[in-house]
ZAVEXDREN-350737 format. One record per residue (C-alpha): x negated, y, z; residue in three letters. Coordinates in pm, whole numbers, padded with zeros to 5 digits, always signed. Each point is the difference from the previous one (the first is absolute). Example, Ala and Ser with C-alpha at 12.3 -4.5 7.8 and 13.67 -1.06 7.14 Angstrom:
2
-01230-00450+00780ALA-00137+00344-00066SER
***
This chain:
446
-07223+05374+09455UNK-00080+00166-00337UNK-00328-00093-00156UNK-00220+00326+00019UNK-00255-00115-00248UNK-00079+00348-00224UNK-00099-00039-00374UNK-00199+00196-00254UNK+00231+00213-00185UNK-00065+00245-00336UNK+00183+00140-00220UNK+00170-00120-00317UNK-00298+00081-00276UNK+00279+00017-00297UNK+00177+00227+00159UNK-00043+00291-00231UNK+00071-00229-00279UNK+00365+00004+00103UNK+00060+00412+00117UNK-00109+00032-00347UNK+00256-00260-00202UNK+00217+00190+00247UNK-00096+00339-00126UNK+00015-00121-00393UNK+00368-00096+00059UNK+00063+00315+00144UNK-00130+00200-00290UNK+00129-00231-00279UNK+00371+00095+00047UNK-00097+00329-00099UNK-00261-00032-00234UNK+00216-00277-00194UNK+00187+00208-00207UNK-00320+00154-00183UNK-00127-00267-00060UNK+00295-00117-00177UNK+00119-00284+00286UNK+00330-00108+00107UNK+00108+00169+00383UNK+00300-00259+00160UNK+00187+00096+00305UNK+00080-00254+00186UNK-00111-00230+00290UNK-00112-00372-00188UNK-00277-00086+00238UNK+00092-00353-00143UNK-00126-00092-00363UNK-00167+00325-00082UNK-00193-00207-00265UNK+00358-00023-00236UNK-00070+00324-00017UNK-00366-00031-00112UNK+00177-00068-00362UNK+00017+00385-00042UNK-00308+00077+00032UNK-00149+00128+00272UNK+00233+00203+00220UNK+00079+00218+00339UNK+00287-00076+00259UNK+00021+00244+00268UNK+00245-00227+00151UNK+00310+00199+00101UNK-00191+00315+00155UNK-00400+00074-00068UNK-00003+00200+00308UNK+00097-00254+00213UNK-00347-00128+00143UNK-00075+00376+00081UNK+00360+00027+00203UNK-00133-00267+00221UNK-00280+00170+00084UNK+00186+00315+00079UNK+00298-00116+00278UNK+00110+00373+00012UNK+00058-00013-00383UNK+00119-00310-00034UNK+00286+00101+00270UNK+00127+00286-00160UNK-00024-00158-00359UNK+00277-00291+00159UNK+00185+00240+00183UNK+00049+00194-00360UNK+00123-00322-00154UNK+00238-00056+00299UNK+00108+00401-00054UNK+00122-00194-00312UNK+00163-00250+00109UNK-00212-00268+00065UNK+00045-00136+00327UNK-00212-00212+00242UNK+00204-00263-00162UNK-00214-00027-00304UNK-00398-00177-00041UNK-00213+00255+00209UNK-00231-00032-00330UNK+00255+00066-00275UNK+00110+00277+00195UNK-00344+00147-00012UNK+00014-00077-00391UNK+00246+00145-00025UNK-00095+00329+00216UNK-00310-00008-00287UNK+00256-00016-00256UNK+00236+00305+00124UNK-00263+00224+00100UNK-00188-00026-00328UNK-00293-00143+00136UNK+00039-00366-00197UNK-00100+00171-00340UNK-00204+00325+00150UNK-00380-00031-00177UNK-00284+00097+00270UNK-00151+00100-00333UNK+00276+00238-00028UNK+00340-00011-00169UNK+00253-00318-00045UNK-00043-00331-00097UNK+00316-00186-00058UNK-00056-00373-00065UNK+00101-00187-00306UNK+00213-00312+00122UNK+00142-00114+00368UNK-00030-00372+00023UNK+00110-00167+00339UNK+00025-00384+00079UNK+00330-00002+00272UNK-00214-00163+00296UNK+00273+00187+00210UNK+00257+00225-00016UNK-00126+00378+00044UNK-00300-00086-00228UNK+00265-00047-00287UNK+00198+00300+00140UNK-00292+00211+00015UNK-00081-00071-00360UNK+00351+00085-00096UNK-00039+00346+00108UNK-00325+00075-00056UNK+00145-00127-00385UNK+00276+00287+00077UNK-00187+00286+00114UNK-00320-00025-00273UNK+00227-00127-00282UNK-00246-00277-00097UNK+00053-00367-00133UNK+00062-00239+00345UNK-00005-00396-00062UNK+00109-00245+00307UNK-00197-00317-00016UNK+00224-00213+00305UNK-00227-00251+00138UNK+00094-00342+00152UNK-00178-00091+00341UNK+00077-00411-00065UNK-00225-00175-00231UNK+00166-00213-00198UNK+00044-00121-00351UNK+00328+00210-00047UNK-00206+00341+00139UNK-00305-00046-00161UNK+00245-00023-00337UNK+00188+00303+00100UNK-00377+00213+00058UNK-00091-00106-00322UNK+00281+00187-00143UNK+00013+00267+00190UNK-00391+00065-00093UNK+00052-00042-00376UNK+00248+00254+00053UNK-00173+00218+00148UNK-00344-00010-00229UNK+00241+00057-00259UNK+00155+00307+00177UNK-00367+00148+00032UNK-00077-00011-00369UNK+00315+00178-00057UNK-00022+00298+00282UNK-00362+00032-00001UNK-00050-00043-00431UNK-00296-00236+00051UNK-00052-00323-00066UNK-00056-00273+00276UNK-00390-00150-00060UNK+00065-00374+00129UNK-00379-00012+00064UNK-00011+00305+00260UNK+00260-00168+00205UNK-00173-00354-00004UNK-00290+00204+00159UNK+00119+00193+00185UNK+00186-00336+00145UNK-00322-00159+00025UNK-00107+00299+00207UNK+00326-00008+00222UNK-00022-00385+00091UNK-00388-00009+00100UNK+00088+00353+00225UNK+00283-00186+00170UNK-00217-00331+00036UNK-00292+00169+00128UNK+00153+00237+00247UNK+00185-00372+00166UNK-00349-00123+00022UNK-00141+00304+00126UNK+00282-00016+00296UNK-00073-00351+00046UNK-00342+00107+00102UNK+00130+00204+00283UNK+00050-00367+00167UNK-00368+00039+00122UNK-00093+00063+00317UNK-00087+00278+00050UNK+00244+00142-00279UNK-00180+00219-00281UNK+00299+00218-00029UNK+00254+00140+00242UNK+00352+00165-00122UNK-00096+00321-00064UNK-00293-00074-00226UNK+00227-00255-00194UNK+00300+00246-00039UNK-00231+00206-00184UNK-00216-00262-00192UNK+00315-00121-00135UNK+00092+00350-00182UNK-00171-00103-00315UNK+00185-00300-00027UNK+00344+00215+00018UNK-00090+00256-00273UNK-00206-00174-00167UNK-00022-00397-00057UNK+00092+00025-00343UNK-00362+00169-00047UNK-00335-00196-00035UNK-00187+00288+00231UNK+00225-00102+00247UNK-00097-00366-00072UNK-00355+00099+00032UNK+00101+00194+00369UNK+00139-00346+00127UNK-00285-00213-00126UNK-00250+00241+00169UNK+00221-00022+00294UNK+00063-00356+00007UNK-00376-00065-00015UNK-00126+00273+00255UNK+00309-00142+00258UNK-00130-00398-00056UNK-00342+00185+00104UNK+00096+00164+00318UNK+00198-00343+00095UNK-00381-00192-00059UNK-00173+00285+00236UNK+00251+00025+00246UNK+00099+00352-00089UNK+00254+00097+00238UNK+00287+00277-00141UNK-00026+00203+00334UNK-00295-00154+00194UNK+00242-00162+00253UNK+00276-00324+00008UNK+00166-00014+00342UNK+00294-00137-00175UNK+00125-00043-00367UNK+00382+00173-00084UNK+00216-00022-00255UNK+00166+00277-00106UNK+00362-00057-00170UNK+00176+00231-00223UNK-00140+00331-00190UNK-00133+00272+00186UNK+00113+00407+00022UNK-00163+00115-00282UNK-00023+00314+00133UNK-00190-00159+00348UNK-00213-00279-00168UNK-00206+00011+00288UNK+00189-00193+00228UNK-00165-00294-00134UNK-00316+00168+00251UNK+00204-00042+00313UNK-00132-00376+00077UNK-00340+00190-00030UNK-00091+00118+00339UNK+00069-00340+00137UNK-00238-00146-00248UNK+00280-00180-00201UNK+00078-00007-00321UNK+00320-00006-00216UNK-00133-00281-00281UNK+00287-00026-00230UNK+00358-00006-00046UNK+00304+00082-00254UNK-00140+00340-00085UNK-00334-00149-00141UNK+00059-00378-00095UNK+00366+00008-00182UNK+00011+00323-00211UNK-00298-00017-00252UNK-00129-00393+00068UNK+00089-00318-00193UNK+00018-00283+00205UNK+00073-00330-00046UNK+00231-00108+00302UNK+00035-00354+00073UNK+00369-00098-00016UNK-00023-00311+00282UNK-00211+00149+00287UNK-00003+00397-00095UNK-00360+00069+00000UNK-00157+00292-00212UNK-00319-00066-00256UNK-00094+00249-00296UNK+00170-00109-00329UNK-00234-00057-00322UNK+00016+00230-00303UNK+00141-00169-00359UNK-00392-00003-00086UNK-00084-00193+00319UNK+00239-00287-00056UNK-00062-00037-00382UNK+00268+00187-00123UNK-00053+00207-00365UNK+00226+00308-00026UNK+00001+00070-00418UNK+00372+00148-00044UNK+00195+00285+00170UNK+00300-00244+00100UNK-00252-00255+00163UNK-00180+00341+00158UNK+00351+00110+00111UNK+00104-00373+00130UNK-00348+00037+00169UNK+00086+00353+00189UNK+00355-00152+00129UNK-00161-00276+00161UNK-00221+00186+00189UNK+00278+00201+00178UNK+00260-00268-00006UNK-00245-00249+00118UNK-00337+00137+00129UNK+00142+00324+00157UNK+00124-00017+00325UNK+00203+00307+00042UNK+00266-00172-00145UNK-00034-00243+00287UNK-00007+00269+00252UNK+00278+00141-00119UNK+00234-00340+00070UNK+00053-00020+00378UNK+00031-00379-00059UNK-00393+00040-00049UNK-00105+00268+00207UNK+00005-00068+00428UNK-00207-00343-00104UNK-00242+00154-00235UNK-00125+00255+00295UNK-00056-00272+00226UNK-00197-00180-00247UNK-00193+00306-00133UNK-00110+00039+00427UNK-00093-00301+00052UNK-00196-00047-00382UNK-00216+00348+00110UNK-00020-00103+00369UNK+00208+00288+00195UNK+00020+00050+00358UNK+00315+00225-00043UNK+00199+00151-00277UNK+00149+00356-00028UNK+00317+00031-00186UNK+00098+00344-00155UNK+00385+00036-00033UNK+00078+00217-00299UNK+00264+00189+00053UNK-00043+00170-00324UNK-00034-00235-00259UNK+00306-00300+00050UNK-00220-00244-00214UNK-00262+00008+00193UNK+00205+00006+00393UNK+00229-00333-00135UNK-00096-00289+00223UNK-00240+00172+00176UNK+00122-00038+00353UNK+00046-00341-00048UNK-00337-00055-00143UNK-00101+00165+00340UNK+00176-00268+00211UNK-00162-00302-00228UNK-00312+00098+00032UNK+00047+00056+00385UNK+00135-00365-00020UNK-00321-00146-00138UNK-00156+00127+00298UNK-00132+00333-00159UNK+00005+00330+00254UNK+00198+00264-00229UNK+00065+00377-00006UNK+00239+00195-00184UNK-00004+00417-00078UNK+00253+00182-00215UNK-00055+00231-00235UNK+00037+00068-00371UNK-00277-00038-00301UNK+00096+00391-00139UNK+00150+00239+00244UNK-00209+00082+00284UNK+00298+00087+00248UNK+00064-00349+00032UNK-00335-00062+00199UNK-00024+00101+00347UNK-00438-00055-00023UNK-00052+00038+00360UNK+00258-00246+00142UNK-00078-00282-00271UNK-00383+00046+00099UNK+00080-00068+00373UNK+00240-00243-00130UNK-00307-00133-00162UNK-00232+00028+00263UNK+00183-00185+00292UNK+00032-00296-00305UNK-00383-00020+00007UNK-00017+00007+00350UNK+00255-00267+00013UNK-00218-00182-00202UNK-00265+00030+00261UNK-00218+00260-00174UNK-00123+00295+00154UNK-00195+00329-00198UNK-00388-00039-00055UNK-00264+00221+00005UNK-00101-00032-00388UNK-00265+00193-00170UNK+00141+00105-00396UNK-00329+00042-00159UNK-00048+00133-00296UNK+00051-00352-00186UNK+00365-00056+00147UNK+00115-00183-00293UNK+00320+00198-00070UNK+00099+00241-00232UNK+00310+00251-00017UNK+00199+00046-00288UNK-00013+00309-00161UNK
***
């Protein structure tokens, strides 16, 4: 029988701190210009630090707008069914083709200050196919300089050569389009900044081994945001500290992330952005969703042991005595954290994948694991189903929904939640009568 043991609970005091790093990025793409800043297109959620060499600089990915579509489902549908009016079938990444809906309608360079903003550069490492695609047209339609930066997902001598090049090329290709010169000292920090982000936000999901667990999905998905805009930054260095320190303090009290534990989940794969909440359903059963892909492998370095799989937080440079002086060492440096330390590129492999989710539930202690199939993104679908079936090997009770991360007509809500619900109740949970006070230790992104 599930334990029914209920735990204090509050909320997450730095909270605040992150809406507004949140808000900041927001603003900066369009106050960047005044100020005299660079503005690159582009999604490079990995090394934003090479960029750091500019100066400092705004990347409204490949659409500004595209937080606010999530929150707006009604929006969001007509803005993919105008790229589809183009052309754009189902076929394509359910996000690109709401980048590209951005792009089209005008939206990607439309100022809520008023007037257009076109950006100065596009810059896109190929971590799949309609990313690069995506760039190419968005190159097309605004007429602005596009680089390709193709990045390898082995480490090895030969790659770690071949990323070298490719980033001396490309540092060399921003002094040229953007007429500034690249200030080796604002990248080593803003490296510095991007490892200890990484490093801390591992540790900080290491702490969600507790029982009771300090965090829950939802909270995480949002406490991570920071860390994707913004790692390159030392105020988001100071957010993670603050965070790191506050979590290790609930974990010594006991702080609970929803007051109850009836059973610890892992949830696998990203969520619908547009229905982030579905990391609440455990909720009513007094379970709680502690981790999975969508928190641990996008934003974390880990250091994964080769033999026996397990997960522990890497260690910055600083932390295991190594000096950073030059920009090659700083860029030799910044390709071994994502050829090394970064486990997407793990995720990615399928070799990797179905063992590394059994591992991950038994490391944070799951009763069950839910497993989204993405129907929109192919990346993230590969291996899935057979991750599914390992896990339910290694004696793990599993669930699948479908769905996809960007287009809301893929998500029938209603039939995944009793989907959901007859899980739980497989698992032998049943609803409780829970009180929410005031203190309920969650937060909703804004």
């Amino acid at each position: 029988m599930p334990t029914m043991t209920q735990y204090p609970t509050k909320r997450i005091e730095c909270w605040g701190q992150m809406k507004e790093i949140r808000r900041r990025h927001f603003r900066h793409t369009w106050e960047a210009r005044e100020k005299g800043e660079v503005v690159i297109l582009g999604i490079f959620e990995w090394f934003l630090c090479l960029f750091s060499g500019l100066g400092d600089f705004a990347n409204p990915s490949y659409g500004p707008y595209y937080t606010v579509l999530m929150r707006n489902p009604d929006q969001l549908t007509k803005t993919l069914e105008y790229t589809e009016s183009l052309g754009f079938t189902k076929d394509v990444c359910s996000s690109m083709r709401c980048h590209l809906g951005q792009l089209y309608t005008g939206l990607t360079t439309k100022s809520p200050l008023g007037g257009t903003q076109v950006p100065d550069i596009i810059f896109q490492p190929s971590i799949c196919h309609s990313v690069v695609k995506t760039g190419q047209l968005a190159h097309e339609h605004l007429g602005i300089p596009y680089f390709d930066l193709e990045f390898p997902f082995k480490d090895s001598p030969q790659t770690r050569r071949y990323l070298m090049a490719q980033m001396e090329e490309a540092i060399d290709w921003m002094e040229k389009t953007t007429g500034r010169k690249y200030d080796d000292q604002k990248f080593l920090d803003g490296l510095a900044c991007e490892w200890e982000c990484m490093v801390l936000w591992a540790r900080i999901c290491e702490l969600n081994r507790a029982i009771p667990a300090p965090l829950d999905m939802r909270m995480m998905w949002s406490l991570r945001l920071p860390i994707v805009t913004s790692r390159h930054r030392r105020e988001a260095v100071e957010f993670y500290r603050t965070l790191f320190d506050e979590v290790k303090e609930r974990v010594k009290e006991g702080i609970s992330a929803n007051g109850w534990e009836t059973a610890r989940l892992m949830y696998e794969g990203g969520p619908p952005f547009y229905a982030v909440n579905i990391f609440r359903e455990p909720e009513p059963f007094g379970a709680v969703f502690v981790g999975g892909e969508a928190a641990f492998v996008t934003m974390a370095a880990w250091d994964i042991n080769e033999e026996d799989g397990s997960w522990k937080p890497a260690q910055t440079p600083t932390e295991r005595g190594i000096e950073i002086r030059t920009r090659r060492q700083g860029m030799e440096s910044l390709i071994e954290l994502y050829l090394k330390y970064y486990p997407m590129l793990r995720w990615l492999g399928l070799q990797n994948k179905p063992l590394e989710h059994v591992r991950r539930a038994q490391d944070w202690g799951a009763q069950g694991v839910v497993f989204h199939l993405d129907r929109g993104c192919r990346a993230l679908g590969a291996g899935m189903e057979e991750a599914k079936l390992t896990v339910q090997q290694a004696g793990f009770p599993t669930a699948m929904y479908e769905s996809s991360m960007c287009d809301p007509r893929d998500l029938d809500r209603e039939r995944v939640s009793d989907m959901l619900e007859s899980f739980f109740e497989s698992l032998g949970l049943s609803k409780i009568d829970r009180h929410d006070g005031d203190g309920n230790g969650r937060g909703d992104a804004k």
